[in-house]
Structure formats: structure tokens, C-alpha cells
C-alpha positions as CSV (number, residue, x, y, z in Angstrom):
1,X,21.8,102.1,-47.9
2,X,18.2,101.4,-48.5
3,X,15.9,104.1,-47.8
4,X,13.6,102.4,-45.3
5,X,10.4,104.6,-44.3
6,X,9.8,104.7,-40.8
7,X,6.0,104.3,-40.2
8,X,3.9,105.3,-37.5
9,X,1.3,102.9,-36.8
10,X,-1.2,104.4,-34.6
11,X,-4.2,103.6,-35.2
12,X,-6.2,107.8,-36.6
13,X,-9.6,108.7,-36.2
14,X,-12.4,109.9,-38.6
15,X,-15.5,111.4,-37.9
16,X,-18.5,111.2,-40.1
17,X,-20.9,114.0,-40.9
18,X,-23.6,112.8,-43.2
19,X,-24.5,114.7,-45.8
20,X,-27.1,111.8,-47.4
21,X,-28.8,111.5,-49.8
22,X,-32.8,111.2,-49.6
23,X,-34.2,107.5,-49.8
24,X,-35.8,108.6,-52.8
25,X,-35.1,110.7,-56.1
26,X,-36.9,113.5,-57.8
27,X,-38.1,110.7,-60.0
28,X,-39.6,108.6,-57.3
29,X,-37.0,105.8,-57.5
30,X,-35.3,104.5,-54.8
31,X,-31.0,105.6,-54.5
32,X,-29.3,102.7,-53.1
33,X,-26.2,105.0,-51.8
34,X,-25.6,108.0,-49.6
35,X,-22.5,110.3,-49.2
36,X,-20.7,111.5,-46.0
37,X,-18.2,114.0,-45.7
38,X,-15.7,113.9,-42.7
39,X,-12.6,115.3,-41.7
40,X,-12.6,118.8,-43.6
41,X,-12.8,119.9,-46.4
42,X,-10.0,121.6,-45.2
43,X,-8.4,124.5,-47.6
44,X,-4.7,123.8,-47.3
45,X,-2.1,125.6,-49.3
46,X,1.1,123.0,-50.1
47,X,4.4,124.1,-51.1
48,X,3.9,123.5,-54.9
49,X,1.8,126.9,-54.8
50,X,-1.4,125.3,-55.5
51,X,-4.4,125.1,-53.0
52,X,-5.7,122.0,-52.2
53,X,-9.3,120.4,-50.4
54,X,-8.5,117.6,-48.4
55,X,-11.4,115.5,-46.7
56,X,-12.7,111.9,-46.6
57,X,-15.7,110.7,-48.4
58,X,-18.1,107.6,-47.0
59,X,-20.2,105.8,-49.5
60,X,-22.9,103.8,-47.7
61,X,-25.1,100.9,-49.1
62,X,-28.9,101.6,-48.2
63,X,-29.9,98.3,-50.4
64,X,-30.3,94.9,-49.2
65,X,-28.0,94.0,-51.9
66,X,-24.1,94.7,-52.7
67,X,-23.9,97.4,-54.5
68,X,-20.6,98.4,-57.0
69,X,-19.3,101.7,-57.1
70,X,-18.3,102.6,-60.6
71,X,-17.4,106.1,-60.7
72,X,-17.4,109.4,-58.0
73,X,-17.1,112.6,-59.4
74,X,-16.3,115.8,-57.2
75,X,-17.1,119.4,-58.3
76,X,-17.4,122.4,-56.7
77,X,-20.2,125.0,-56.1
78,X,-20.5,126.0,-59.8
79,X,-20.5,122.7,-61.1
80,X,-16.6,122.9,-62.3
81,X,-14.9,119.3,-61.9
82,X,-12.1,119.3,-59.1
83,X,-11.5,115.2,-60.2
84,X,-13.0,112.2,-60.2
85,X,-12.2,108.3,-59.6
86,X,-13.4,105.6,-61.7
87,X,-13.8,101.6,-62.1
88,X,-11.1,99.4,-60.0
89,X,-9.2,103.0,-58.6
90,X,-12.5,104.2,-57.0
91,X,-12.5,100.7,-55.4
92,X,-9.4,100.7,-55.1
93,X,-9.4,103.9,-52.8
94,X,-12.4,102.6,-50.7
95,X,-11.9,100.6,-47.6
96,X,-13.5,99.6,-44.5
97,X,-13.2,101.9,-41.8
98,X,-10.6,100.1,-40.2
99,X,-8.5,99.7,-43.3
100,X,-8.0,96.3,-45.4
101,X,-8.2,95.1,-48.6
102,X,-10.6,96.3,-51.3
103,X,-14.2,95.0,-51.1
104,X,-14.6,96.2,-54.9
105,X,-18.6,96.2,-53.7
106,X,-20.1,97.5,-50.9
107,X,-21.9,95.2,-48.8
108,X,-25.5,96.6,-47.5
109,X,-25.5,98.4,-44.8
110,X,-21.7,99.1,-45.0
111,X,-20.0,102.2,-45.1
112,X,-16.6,102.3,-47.4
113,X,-14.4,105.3,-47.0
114,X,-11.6,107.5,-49.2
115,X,-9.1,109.5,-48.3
116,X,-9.2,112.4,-51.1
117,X,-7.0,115.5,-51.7
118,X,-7.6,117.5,-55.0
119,X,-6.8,121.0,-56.2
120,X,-8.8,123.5,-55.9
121,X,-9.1,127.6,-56.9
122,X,-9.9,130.0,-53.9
123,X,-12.9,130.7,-55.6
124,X,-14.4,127.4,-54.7
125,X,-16.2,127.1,-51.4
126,X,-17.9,124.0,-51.6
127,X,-18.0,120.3,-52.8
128,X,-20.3,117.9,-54.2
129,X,-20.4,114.6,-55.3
130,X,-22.2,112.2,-58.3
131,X,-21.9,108.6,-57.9
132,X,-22.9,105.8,-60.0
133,X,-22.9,102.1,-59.1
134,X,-24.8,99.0,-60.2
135,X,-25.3,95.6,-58.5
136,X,-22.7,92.6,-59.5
137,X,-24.0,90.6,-61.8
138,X,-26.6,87.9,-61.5
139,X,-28.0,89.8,-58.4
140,X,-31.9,89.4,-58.3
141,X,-33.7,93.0,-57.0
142,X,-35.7,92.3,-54.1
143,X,-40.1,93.1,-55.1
144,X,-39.8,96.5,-53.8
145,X,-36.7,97.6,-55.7
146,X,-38.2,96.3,-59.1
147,X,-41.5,97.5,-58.6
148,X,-40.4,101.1,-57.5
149,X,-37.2,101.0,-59.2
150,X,-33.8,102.4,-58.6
151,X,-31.6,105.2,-59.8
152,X,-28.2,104.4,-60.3
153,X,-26.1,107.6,-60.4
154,X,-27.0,110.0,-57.7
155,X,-26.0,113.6,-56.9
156,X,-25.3,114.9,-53.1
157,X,-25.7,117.9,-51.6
158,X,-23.1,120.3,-51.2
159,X,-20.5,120.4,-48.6
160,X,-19.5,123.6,-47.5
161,X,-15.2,123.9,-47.7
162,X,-14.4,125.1,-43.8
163,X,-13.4,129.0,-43.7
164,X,-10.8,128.0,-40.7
165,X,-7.2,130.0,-41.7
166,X,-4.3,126.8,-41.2
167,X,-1.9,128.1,-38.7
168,X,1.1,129.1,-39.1
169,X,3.7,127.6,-37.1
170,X,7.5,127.3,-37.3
171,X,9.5,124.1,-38.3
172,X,10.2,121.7,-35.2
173,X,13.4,121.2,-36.6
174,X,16.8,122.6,-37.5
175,X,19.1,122.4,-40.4
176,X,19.0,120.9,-43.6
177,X,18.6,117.4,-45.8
178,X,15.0,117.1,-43.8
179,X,12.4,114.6,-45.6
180,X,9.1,114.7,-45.0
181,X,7.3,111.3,-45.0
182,X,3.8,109.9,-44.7
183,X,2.6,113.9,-45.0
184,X,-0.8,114.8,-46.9
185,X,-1.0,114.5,-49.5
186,X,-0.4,110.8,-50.5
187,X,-1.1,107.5,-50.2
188,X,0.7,106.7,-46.7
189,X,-0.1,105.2,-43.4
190,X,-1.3,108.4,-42.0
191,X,-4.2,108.9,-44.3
192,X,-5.2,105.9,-43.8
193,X,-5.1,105.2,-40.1
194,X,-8.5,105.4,-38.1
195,X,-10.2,104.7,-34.7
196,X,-13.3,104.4,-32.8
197,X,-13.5,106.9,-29.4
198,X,-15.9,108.4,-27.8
199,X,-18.9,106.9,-29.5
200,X,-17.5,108.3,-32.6
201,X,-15.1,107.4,-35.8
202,X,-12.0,109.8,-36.0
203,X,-8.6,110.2,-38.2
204,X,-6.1,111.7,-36.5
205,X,-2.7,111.5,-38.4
206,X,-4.0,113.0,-41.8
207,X,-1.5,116.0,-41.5
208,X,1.2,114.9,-39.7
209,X,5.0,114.4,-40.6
210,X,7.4,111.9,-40.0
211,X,10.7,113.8,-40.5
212,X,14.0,112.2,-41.3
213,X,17.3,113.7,-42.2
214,X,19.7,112.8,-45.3
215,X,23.4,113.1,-46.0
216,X,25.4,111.7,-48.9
217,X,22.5,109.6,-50.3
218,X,21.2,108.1,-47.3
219,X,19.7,108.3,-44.0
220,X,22.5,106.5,-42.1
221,X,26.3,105.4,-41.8
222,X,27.6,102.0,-41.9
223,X,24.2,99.0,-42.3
224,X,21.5,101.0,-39.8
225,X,21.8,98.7,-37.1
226,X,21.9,101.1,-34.7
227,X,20.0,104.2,-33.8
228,X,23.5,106.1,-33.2
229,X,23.9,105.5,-37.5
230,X,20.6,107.5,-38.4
231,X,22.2,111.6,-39.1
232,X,18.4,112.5,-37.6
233,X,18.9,110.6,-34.2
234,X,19.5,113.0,-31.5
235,X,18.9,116.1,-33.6
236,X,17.2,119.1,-31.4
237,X,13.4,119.6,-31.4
238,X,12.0,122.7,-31.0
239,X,8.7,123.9,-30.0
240,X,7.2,125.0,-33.1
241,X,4.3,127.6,-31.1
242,X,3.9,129.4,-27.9
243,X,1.8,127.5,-25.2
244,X,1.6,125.4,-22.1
245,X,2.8,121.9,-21.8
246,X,-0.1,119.0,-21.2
247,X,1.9,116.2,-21.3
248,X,5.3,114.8,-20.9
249,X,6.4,111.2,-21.3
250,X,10.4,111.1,-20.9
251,X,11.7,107.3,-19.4
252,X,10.9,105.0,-22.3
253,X,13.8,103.2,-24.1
254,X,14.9,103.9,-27.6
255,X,14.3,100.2,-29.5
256,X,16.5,98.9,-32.4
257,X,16.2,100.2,-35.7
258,X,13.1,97.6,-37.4
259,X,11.8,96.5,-34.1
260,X,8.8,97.7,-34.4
261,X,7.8,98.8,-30.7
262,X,7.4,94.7,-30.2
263,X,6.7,95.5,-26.3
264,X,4.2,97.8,-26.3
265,X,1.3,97.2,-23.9
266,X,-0.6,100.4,-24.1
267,X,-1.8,102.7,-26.4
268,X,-0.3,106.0,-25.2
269,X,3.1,104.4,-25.3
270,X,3.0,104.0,-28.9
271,X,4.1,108.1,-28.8
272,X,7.0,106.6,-27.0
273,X,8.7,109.8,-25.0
274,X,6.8,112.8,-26.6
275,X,5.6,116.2,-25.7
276,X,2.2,117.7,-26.1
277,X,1.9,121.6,-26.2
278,X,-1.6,123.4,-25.7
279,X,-1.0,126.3,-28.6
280,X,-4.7,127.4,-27.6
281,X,-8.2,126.2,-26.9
282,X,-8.6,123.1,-28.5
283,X,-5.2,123.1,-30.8
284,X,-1.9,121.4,-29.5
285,X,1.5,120.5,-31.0
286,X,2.8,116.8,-30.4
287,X,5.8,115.9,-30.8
288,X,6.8,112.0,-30.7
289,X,9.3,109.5,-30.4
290,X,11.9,111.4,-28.7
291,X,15.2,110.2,-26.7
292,X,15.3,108.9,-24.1
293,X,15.7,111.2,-21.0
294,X,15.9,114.2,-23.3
295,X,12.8,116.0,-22.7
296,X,13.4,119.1,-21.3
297,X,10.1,120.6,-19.9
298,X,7.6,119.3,-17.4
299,X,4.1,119.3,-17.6
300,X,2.6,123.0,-16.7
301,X,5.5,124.8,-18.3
302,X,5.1,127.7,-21.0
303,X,7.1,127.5,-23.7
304,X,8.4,130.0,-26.2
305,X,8.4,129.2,-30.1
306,X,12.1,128.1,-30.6
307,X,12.8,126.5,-27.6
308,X,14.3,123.1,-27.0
309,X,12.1,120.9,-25.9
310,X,13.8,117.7,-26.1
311,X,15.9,115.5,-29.1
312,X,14.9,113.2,-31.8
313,X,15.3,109.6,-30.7
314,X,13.3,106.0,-31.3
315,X,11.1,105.2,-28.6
316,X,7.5,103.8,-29.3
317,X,5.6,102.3,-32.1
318,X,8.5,103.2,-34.9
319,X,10.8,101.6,-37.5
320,X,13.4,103.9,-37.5
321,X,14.6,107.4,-35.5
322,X,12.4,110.2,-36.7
323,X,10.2,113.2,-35.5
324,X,6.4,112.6,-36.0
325,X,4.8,115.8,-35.7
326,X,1.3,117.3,-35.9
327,X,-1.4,119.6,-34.6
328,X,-4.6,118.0,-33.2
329,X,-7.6,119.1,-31.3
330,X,-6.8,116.6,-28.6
331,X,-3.8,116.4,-26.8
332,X,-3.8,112.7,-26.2
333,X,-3.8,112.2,-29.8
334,X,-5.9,108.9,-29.8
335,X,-9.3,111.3,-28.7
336,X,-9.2,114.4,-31.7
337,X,-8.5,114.5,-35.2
338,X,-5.5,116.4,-37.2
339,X,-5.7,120.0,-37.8
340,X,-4.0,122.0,-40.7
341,X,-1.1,123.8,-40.4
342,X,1.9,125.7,-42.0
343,X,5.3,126.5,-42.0
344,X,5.7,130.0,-41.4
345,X,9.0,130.3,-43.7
346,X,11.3,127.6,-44.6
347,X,13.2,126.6,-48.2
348,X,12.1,123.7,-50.0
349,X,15.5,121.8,-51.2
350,X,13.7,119.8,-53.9
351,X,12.5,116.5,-54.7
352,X,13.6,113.5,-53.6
353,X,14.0,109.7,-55.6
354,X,15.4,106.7,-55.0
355,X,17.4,104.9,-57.7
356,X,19.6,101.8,-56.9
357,X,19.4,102.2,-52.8
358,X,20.7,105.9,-53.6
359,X,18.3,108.6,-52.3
360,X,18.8,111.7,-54.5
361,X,17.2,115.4,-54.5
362,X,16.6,116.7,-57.7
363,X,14.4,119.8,-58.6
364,X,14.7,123.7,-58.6
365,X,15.1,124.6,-54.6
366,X,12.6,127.7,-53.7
367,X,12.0,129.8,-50.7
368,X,8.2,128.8,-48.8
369,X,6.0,131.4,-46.7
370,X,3.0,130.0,-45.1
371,X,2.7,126.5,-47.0
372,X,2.4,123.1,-45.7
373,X,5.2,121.0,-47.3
374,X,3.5,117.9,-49.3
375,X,5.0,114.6,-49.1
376,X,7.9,113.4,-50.5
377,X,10.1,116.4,-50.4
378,X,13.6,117.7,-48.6
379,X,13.5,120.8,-46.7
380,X,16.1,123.1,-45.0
381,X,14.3,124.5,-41.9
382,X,16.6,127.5,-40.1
């Protein structure tokens, strides 16, 4: 069958921490953009071996014209290029904080945002950006732009790279054929999803997993149609840490396969039945979409790393039975942002393709300490 991607679609969070540039260069004329940096730079070491710095950039317009971004460069604290975006795929990679479609200018007084993971040597401890942009064309300067004038590439400052050490955790899961979807670092719903709380913009699903299982060159049996088909559905979770349990949800139907969560009429029940697990101050584990009466533990419980908490199921906002997993600094989910993490030990199967509805894995299969497992990939977790 079809390899259909169960998406999450809770809404993440993103919280900006300018870094701007001053209203006017060393030159005296005016710089129509500043940069933010949110959400990191996290250091993050991914199962291909190579570290990575994962944050999200803002670009804001501080003309009273649009403004087009033409290319962003990022380099780190000795100047040496980590990479760079230019022409339609910078604007491409911008959107509106609540994601749509691409501007391709940035209106004034708007700030557009990118998701951005690069490699990166350990050597490098902090980031920095160029950006150059110009004004469509046709667009008259206002008097004060033309008669101070205006410098179209600007430099920020630097961004320090954040010294926190991802923890390590164990896999939630058990077994092998596990694939690891919508996980940094990639283009997916979780990297893009954001919300407003608490005065402030957060993303909260930038590191988490949605974990399904293959067999045979599928996720299913028979057409799908039913939860009971998907090899994942009713698979054991495990708690991946020590800690105390904060919340339980454990009475909300499993839906169809494609419906979607159609009924929801809150935000926490998007989770559907999940567990949240305070690992320590300000860190917990939540785990999502779980069967129906399956949760094991109450709220106040301690749990040991290892333990069942519960079974894979489909309740909530989801397409299809999986796990979504993740560390956050709230245990609500919808108040915090994501937080890095790691797989203790696990073996990385290889990679896997789609060809002709057939899901294959194909790649050398190598033994993981301490690495977060980048998307798309299929893992045997023991």
C-alpha cells in the first residue's frame, strides 16, 4: 500500500529573541531589515555523525516599503560559511508566522521566519547572518530614504550557539522496522508549526517524532481501513526517562485511519490519550496518541525508564496510528517550546524510499550512541 504520512497538526510555538540590527550603518545610511534568532541555536548531534545548529531566523521590514529578500548567508564566529539561501529558495523558506504561502517580499513592518538546520564543527560557537534585499521594482523611496540613503546588504551580530548538552534518553519504543517522520531535520509539519501563548510566539514540535512501524514494504495489511491493519497500532510505549507523571489523558476514542480528528473541540485533545512525564525542572517527555484505555499510570506516579506506560493507538488530531514523541519545557505542550534530545543507544536500519507504493530500506545499517535520529530513517530500538 501507499505509504501515507501521519501528520500531527498542532499548532508549535516560536519565541523571538532579537538580535537587530541598528537603524543605521557605519556609513550613516539607513538598513531597512533586522535579524532575530529564536528557538536555539541548538547543537544537536544526528545519526549521520555530523553536528548540526538548528534555530529559526526572523527577517523584519523597518521600511515603509516592501522590501525583497535576495540572499541570507550564515557563518560562524570566524567568519567560515555554515550555508546560505538565495533568490526564490530564501523566499521560498520564509513565511508568516503562522505559516502560508510565500510573500516573495516582506511587507513593512512584517516579520517573515525560516526554519534552518546546517552543519556545523564543534569548533563553532556562534552564528551570524548577511542579508541583502532590494525593493520590487517601480517602488518610489519615500524623501527620507533618498536623501539619507539606504544599505542594502546588512550584517547582524553574532548569536551565541547555546552550551546546553541534549539529553540522553532511551527510545519510547520497541523492536524493529521503526520510521521516524516529521523529525528535524526537514521540511515537515513540525518545523513549521507555531503559536501565540503567553504574550509570546513559540515552536513547539521542532524535535519531535512521529514513529511508525514497517513490515514487508508497508505500514499495513489488507487497504488501511482500519487501525487494527497498521503493524504499529497497539505496539508498547515505554517511558523513555525517570520522572513523575503530570498528566494523563486515557478515555478518548481511537478515530479511523484519514479522519483527521474531525471532532475535536479543544486544543488539549488534539494529544488525544497521551502521557506527560516531568524528567526534571522544566523538561518533560510527552507521549501522544495512545489507545484507548491503555494508559497505565495516573497522574503523581514515578516512573522508571523502561516502563510501560501505555500502547500506540489513534486518538486525537492524526492521520494514521503512530507515536508522536518529544521533550518540551512545558508539559501542556501548547505553553513551551521543544527541547533536544538523544537516543542513548539504538541501531539505525538504514534509509528508507518509496518506489511504486513499495516502501524500501536501503543503506549500510550502523550501531548509534547518543545521536538524535534525522528524518527519514528506520530504526531498531531494543
Amino acid at each position: 500500500m501507499c505509504m501515507r504520512l501521519p501528520v500531527l497538526l498542532t499548532a508549535g510555538v516560536l519565541t523571538l529573541v532579537p538580535i537587530a540590527s541598528p537603524v543605521t550603518a557605519d556609513s550613516g545610511r539607513l538598513v531597512g531589515v533586522s535579524v532575530s534568532v529564536s528557538q536555539g541555536p541548538w547543537r544537536i548531534t544526528g545519526d549521520d555523525g555530523h553536528h548540526r545548529i538548528v534555530y529559526t531566523v526572523g527577517l523584519t521590514n523597518l521600511f515603509p516599503v516592501p522590501l525583497i529578500p535576495e540572499e541570507l548567508w550564515i557563518e560562524d564566529q570566524r567568519g567560515r560559511t555554515l550555508s546560505w539561501l538565495r533568490g526564490d529558495d530564501l523566499r521560498d523558506a520564509l513565511t508568516t508566522i503562522y505559516p502560508g504561502p510565500a510573500p516573495g517580499v516582506i511587507a513593512p513592518s512584517q516579520t517573515l521566519v525560516a526554519p534552518l538546520d546546517m552543519r556545523a564543527g564543534p569548533r563553532s560557537t556562534a552564528i551570524r547572518h548577511r542579508i541583502e534585499y532590494k525593493v520590487p521594482p517601480g517602488t518610489e523611496l519615500p524623501e527620507t530614504l533618498r536623501q539619507t540613503g539606504v544599505k542594502w546588504s546588512v550584517r547582524s551580530p553574532e548569536a551565541p550557539i547555546r552550551t546546553h548538552v541534549p539529553l540522553s534518553i532511551a527510545p519510547p519504543l520497541r523492536g524493529q522496522g521503526w520510521l521516524n517522520l516529521n523529525a528535524c531535520c526537514t521540511d515537515s509539519p513540525h518545523s513549521k508549526a507555531r503559536l501565540s501563548t503567553g504574550g509570546t510566539w513559540q515552536q513547539m514540535e521542532r524535535f519531535a517524532i512521529d514513529f511508525v512501524q514497517l513490515r514487508g514494504g508497508g505500514q499495513a495489511d489488507g487497504d488501511g481501513s482500519r487501525n487494527s491493519d497498521y503493524f504499529a497500532f497497539g505496539s508498547p510505549i515505554m517511558s523513555a526517562t525517570d520522572g513523575v507523571v503530570v498528566r494523563v489523558r486515557n478515555n478518548m476514542p481511537d478515530i479511523p485511519p484519514g479522519a483527521e480528528g474531525e471532532d475535536l473541540t479543544s486544543a488539549v485533545q488534539f494529544l488525544g490519550n497521551h502521557v506527560s512525564v516531568r524528567i526534571r525542572a522544566g523538561v518533560f517527555a510527552v507521549y501522544a496518541h495512545m489507545k484507548e484505555g491503555s494508559v497505565r499510570v495516573e497522574q503523581g506516579d514515578r516512573v522508571r525508564t523502561g516502563q510501560r506506560l501505555g500502547r500506540l493507538g489513534n486518538s486525537g488530531n492524526t492521520t494514521g496510528p503512530h507515536l508522536h514523541f518529544q521533550l518540551s519545557d512545558s508539559p501542556i505542550l501548547f505553553g513551551g517550546s521543544a527541547l533536544p534530545y538523544v537516543f542513548d543507544r539504538y541501531r539505525r536500519m538504514g534509509d528508507v524510499t518509496e518506489r511504486d507504493d513499495v516502501v524500501s530500506i536501503t543503506g549500510k545499517a550502523t550501531r548509534q550512541r547518543n545521536t538524535y535520529p534525522l528524518a527519514i530513517g528506520a530504526y531498531h530500538f531494543r
